[in-house]
N, C-alpha and C positions, 0 to 999 in steps of 0.2 A: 254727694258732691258731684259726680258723675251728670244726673240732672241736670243742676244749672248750670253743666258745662252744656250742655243740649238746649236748655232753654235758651241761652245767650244766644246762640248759634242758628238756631231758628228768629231768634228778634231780628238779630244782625243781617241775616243774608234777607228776609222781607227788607228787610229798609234800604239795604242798598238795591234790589232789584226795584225797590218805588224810587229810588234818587237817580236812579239811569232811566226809567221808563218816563221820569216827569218832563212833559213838551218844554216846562219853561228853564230846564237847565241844558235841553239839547240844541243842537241846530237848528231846531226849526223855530224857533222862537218866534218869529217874525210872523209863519203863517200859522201856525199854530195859535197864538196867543190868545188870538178872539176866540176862537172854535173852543162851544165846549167840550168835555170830553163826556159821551155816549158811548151805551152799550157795552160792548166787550170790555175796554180798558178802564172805564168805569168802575164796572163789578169786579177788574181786577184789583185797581186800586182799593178798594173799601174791602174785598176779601183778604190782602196782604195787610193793610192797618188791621184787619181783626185777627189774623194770625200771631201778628208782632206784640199784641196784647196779652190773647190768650194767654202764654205762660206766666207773665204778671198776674193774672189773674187767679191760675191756679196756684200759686204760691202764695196769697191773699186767702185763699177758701181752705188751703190746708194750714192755715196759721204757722206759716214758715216768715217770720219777720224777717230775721235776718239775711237769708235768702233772698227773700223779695228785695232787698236794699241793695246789697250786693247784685242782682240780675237789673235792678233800675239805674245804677251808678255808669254800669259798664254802659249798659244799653243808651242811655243816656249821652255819653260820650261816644262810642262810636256812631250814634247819631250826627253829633259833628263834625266827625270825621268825614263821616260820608259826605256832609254836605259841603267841606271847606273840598273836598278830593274833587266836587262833582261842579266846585263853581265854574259859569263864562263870568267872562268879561264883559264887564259896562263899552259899548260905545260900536 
């Protein structure tokens, strides 16, 4: 039980540190928007989505169903969290 309290824990903090680092929910929105994103923050961004997966994954490969349900539900939801916590404003 211990695990997928790690596992969560590791999903959770990747994704809130991809929902603070994304240009189109910070300040810069404006000049940022066009500019792709290269290089460093790039590889950051696709290293932290591969991280935030991995334990789904490993609970999948160890035939932990229930597990993996329970670490997708949570994970899933504080997804949203994150992103309703991290919205701007239209205008």
């Amino acid at each position: 039980m211990t695990t997928i309290v790690i596992y969560i824990a590791i999903s959770v903090t990747c994704l809130t540190i991809l929902g603070v680092i994304d240009p189109k929910r910070s300040g810069q929105q404006k000049a940022r928007h066009q500019q792709k994103a290269v290089g460093l923050k790039s590889l950051l961004r696709k290293t932290l989505v591969l991280i935030s997966l991995l334990p789904g994954i490993w609970l999948l490969m160890g035939l932990e169903g229930a597990y993996f349900l329970i670490w997708f539900g949570i994970v899933t939801i504080a997804g949203w969290l994150v992103a309703l916590l991290l919205q701007t404003r239209a205008g």
